[in-house]
C-alpha positions in Angstrom: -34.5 -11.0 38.9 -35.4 -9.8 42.6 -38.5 -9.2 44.1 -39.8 -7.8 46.9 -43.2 -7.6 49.0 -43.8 -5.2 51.9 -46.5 -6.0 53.8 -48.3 -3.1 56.1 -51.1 -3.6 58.3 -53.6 -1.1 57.9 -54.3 1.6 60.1 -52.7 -0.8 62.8 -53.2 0.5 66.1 -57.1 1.0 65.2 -57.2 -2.5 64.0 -55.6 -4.3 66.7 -58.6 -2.2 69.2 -61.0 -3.9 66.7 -60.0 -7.1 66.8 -61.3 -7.9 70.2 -64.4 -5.8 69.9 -65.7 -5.9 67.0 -68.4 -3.6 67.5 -66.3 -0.6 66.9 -66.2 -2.0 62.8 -66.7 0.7 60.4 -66.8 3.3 63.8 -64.2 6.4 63.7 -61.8 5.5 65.9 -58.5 7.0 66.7 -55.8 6.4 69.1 -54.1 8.8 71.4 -49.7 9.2 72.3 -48.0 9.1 75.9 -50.3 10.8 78.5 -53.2 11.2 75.8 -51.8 14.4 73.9 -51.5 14.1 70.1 -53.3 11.2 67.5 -50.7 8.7 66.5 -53.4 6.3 65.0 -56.3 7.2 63.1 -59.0 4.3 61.5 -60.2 4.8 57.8 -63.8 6.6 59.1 -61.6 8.5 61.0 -59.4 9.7 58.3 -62.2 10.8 56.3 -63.7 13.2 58.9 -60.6 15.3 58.3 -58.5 14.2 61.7 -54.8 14.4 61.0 -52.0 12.5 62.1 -50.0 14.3 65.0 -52.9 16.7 65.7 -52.9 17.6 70.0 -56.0 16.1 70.9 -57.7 19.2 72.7 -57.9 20.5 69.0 -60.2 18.3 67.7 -62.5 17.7 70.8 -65.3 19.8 68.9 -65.0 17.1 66.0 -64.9 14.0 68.8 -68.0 15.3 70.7 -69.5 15.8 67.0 -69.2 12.9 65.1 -68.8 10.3 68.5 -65.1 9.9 67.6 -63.9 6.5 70.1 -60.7 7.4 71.3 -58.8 5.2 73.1 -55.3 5.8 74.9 -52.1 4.1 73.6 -52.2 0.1 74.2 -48.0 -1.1 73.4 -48.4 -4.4 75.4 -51.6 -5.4 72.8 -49.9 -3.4 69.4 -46.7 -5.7 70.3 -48.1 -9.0 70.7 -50.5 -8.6 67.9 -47.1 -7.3 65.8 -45.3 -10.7 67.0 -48.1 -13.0 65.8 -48.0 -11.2 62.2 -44.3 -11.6 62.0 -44.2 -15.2 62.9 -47.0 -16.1 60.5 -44.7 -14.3 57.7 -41.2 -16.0 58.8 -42.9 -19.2 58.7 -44.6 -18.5 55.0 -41.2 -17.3 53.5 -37.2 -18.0 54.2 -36.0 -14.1 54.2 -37.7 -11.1 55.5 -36.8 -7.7 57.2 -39.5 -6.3 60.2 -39.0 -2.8 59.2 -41.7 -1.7 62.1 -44.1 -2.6 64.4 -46.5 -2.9 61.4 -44.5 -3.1 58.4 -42.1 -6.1 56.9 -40.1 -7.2 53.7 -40.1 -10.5 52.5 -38.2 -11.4 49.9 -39.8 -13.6 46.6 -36.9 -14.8 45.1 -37.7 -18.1 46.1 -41.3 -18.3 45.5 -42.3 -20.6 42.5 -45.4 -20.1 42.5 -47.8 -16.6 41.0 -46.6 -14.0 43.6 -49.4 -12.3 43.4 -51.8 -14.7 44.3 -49.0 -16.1 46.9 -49.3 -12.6 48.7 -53.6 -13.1 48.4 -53.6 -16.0 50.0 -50.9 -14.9 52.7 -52.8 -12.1 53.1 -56.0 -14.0 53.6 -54.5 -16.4 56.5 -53.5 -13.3 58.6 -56.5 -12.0 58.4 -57.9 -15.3 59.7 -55.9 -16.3 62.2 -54.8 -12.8 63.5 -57.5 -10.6 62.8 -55.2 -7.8 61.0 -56.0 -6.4 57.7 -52.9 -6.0 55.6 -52.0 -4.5 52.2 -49.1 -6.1 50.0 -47.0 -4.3 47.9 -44.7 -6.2 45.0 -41.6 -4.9 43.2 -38.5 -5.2 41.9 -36.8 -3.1 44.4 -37.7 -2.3 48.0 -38.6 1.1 47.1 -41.3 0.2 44.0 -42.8 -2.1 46.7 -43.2 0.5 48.8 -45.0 2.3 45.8 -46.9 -0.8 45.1 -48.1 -1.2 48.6 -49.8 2.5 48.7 -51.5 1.4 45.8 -52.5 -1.3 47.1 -53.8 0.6 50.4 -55.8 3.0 48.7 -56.9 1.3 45.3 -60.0 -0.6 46.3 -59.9 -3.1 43.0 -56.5 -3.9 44.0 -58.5 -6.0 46.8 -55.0 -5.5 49.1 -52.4 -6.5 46.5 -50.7 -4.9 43.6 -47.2 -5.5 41.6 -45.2 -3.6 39.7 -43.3 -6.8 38.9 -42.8 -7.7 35.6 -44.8 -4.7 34.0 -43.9 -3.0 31.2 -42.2 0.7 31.3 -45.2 2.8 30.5 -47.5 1.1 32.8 -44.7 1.8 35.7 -44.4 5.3 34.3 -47.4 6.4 34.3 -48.0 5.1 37.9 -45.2 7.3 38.9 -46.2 10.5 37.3 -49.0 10.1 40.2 -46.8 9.6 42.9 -46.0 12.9 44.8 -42.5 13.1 45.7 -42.5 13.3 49.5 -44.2 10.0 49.1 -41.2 8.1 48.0 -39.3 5.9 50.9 -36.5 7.8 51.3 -37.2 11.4 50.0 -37.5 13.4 53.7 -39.3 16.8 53.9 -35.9 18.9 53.1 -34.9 16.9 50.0 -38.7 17.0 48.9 -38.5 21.3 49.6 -35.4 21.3 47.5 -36.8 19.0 44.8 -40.0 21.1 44.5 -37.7 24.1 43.6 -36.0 22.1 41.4 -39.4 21.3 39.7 -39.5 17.7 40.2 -42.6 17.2 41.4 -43.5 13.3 41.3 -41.7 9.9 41.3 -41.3 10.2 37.3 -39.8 13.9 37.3 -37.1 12.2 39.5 -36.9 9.0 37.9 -36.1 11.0 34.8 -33.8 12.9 36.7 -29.9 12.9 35.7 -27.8 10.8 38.1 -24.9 12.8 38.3 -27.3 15.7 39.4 -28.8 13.5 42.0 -26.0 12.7 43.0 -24.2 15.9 43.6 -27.9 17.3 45.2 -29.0 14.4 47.5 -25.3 12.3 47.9 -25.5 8.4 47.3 -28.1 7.9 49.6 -30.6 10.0 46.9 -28.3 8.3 43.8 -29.4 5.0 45.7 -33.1 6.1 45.7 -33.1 7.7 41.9 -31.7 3.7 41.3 -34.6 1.7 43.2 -37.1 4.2 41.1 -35.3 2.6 38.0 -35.9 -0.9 39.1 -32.2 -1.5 40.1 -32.0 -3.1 43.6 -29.6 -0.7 45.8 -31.4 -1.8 49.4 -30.7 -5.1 50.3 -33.0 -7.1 53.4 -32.0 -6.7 56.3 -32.1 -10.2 57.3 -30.3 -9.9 60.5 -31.1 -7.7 63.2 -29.5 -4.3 63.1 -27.3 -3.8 66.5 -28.2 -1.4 68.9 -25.5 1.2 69.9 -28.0 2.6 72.2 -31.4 2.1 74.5 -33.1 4.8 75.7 -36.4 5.2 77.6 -38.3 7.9 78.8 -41.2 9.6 79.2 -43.3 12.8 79.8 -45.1 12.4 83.3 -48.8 12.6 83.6 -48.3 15.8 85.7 -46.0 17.9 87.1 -43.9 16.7 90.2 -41.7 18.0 92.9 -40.3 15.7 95.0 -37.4 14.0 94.8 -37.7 10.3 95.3 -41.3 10.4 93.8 -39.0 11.6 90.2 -36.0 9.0 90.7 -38.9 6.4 91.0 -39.9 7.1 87.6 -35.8 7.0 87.1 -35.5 3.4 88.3 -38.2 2.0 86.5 -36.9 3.4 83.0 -33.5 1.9 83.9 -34.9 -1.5 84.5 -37.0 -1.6 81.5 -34.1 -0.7 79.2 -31.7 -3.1 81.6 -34.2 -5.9 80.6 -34.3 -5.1 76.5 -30.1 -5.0 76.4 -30.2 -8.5 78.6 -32.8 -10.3 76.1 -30.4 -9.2 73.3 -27.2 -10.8 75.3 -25.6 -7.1 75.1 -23.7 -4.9 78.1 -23.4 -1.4 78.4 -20.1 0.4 79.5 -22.0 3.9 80.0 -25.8 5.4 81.6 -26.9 8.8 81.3 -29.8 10.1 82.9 -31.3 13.5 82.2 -34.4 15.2 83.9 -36.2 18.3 82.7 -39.0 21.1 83.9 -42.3 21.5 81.3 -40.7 23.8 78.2 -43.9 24.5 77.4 -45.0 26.2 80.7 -43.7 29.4 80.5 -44.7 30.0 84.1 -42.7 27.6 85.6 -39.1 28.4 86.6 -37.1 26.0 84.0 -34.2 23.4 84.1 -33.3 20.8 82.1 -29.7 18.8 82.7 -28.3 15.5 82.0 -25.1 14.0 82.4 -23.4 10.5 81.8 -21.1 7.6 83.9 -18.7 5.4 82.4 -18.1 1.9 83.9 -15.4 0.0 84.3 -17.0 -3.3 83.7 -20.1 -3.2 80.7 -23.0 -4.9 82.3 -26.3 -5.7 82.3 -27.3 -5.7 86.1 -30.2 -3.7 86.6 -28.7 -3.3 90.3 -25.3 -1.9 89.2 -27.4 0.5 87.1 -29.6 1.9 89.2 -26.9 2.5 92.0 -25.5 4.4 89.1 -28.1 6.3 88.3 -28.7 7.3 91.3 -25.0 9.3 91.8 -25.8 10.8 88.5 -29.8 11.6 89.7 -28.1 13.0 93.1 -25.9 15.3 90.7 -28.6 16.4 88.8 -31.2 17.2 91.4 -32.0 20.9 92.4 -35.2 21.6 94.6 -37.8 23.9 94.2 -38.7 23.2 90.4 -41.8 21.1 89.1 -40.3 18.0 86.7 -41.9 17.2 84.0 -39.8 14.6 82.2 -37.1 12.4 82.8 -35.0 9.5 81.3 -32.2 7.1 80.8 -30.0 6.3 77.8 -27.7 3.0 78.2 -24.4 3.6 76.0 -21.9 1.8 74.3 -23.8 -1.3 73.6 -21.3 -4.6 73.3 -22.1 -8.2 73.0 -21.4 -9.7 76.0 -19.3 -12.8 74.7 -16.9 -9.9 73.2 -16.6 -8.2 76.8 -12.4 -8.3 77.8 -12.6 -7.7 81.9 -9.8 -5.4 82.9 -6.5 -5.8 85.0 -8.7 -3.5 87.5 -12.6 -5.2 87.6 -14.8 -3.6 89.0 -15.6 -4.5 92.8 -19.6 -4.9 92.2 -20.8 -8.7 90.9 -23.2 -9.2 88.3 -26.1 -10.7 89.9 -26.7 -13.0 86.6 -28.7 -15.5 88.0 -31.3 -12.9 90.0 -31.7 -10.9 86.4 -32.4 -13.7 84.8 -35.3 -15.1 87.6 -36.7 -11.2 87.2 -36.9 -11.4 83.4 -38.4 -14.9 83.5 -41.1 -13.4 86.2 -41.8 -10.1 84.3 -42.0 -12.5 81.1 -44.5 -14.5 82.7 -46.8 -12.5 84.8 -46.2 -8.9 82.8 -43.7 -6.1 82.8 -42.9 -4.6 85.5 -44.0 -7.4 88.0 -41.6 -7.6 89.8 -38.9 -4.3 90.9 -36.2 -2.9 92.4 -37.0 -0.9 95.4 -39.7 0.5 97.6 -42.1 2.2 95.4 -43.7 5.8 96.4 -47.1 4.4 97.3 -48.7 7.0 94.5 -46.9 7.2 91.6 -47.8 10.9 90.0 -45.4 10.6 87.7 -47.4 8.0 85.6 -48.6 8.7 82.1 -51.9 9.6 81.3 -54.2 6.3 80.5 -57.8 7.7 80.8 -59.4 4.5 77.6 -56.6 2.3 77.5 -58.5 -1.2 76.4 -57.4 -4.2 77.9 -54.3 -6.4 77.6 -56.2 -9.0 75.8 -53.0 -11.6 74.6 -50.6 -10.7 77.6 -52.5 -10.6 80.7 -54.3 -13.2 82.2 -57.7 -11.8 83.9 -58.0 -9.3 80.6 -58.1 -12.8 78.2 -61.5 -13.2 76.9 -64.0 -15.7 78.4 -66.0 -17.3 76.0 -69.0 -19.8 77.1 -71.5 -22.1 75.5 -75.4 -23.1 77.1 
């Protein structure tokens, strides 16, 4: 019979702050998107004071001021490392599991002999001690009733961090999902859940108990698939191997507004080497880069322009140099004077392996510079992102997001690691 486990560390962002400063235990703490706008991570004591997630943080700056709220601005470097060291710790406890997200993984049981549930305590208990990050593990039968089990598990304080719906009988399971509200299943997005609420089916149950062929013809296979996982029959798979990329994109909204040229395609040549470097790591090419560029939306006194547009290659590559001499006929294209930019970005297109790429009877004239990439990526690896670029940098960078509390790179930079002495 399969089995699943999802594990989820909780409130993730918050914990990985707390981990290195320990003082901020049981303090409200939230953490802030790009530039410092909107919540994207709240802790527990946090939650309970009413914050919500997504909320602009100007909103709430009565509540922060009130209740000495510590906010702190968006740390990826430390939230990716800390991710890593969780998912290693669970590849190396069990054969077969998926990373769903930065803070969430399947594993699958099949091949554990021994009591899963107290297998998921004790792995529980060892990240915990050799990370830091406090996790909550959800068993089940299917993928989705994990998912169920592990928001049990999250907010059921006897569960002490692990509950299964594995091998319990029908009532039990039904009577757990007569309390589960349907936009909480995996799965059910906020249209389906509108249309379900019409339809009366209110909780996990009311669609369990649903009639297939009407699931079906409401909410296509994908919902017949879901209805099916509710019933305990295994429809999702793990995803053992990776899930190719047809596309990398990166972007961003810049700290403030900015008007001259070279100062924007700055921030345009950095994006393209970052996503240049994530496409090389995975061994893949790209045979198109579009690059688009926008004014603030929002400002409504503000002349506006937004436009984008795309260049196919002849050759796919990975060459951060090719690229950005790209992008820069496509930024040239794009470019009108006289407005105030706001945001800007790349997308690299029509992903291929590299050991798949056929070169033409017409290659094109410009060399991969495979050796230089790879010396960049081993620097950047080494001494931190970014490092080492292209170019001749505008000597202040305007464009750069809005930081004001970002904590310190505690696992990936060297003069941020903590010092620790004895007398």
């Amino acid at each position: 019979m399969s089995m699943f486990a999802l594990i989820d560390c909780n409130n993730f962002y918050a914990s990985c702050e707390r981990v290195f400063q320990p003082e901020l235990n049981e303090k409200p703490l939230i953490v802030l998107s790009n530039n410092d706008g909107c919540v994207i991570a709240r802790s527990q004591e946090a939650k309970k004071l009413g914050i919500s997630m997504g909320v602009p943080v100007f909103k709430i700056k009565d509540i922060i001021q009130k209740h000495d709220i510590i906010t702190f601005s968006s740390n990826y470097a430390l939230y990716g490392d800390m991710s890593s060291r969780v998912m290693s710790i669970l590849a190396e406890k069990c054969p077969d599991i998926e990373i769903y997200s930065i803070d969430e993984c399947f594993l699958d049981l099949k091949l554990i002999t021994n009591d899963p549930v107290k297998w998921c305590e004790k792995i529980r208990q060892t990240i915990f001690k050799w990370v830091g990050i406090p996790v909550s593990i959800g068993i089940g039968p299917t993928k989705t009733l994990a998912k169920v089990a592990n928001k049990i598990a999250k907010s059921d304080i006897a569960t002490k961090g692990v509950f299964s719906l594995h091998n319990i009988n029908d009532n039990k399971i039904d009577r757990i999902l007569q309390n589960i509200h349907i936009e909480d299943i995996w799965g059910i997005g906020r249209q389906w859940s509108k249309m379900l609420h019409v339809n009366k089916i209110r909780n996990a149950l009311e669609l369990k108990k649903s009639s297939e062929h009407w699931v079906r013809k409401k909410m296509g296979i994908t919902g017949l698939r879901t209805l099916k996982e509710i019933k305990g029959i295994p429809c999702h798979r793990l995803e053992v191997e990776p899930i190719q990329n047809k596309s990398v994109r990166c972007s961003r909204t810049f700290g403030k507004e900015v008007r001259e040229k070279e100062k924007v395609f700055d921030a345009i040549r950095l994006f393209v080497q970052i996503a240049a470097s994530k496409i090389r790591k995975k061994k893949l090419a790209c045979q198109s880069i579009q690059v688009f560029i926008s004014t603030d939306r929002f400002n409504k006194n503000t002349k506006q322009y937004s436009n984008s547009a795309t260049n196919t290659l002849i050759t796919p590559t990975s060459d951060s140099i090719i690229l950005v001499l790209e992008a820069r006929k496509i930024f040239n294209r794009l470019w009108k004077e006289n407005y105030l930019y706001r945001k800007g970005g790349i997308l690299l297109l029509d992903l291929f392996p590299k050991q798949t790429i056929i070169p033409g009877f017409f290659p094109d004239a410009k060399k991969e510079n495979y050796r230089l990439m790879e010396a960049i990526d081993k620097i950047n690896e080494k001494f931190g992102r970014n490092c080492l670029e292209l170019g001749i940098k505008s000597k202040k960078s305007e464009w750069k997001m809005k930081q004001h509390n970002v904590s310190s790179k505690f696992t990936t930079r060297w003069q941020d690691i903590i010092k620790v002495s004895a007398n």
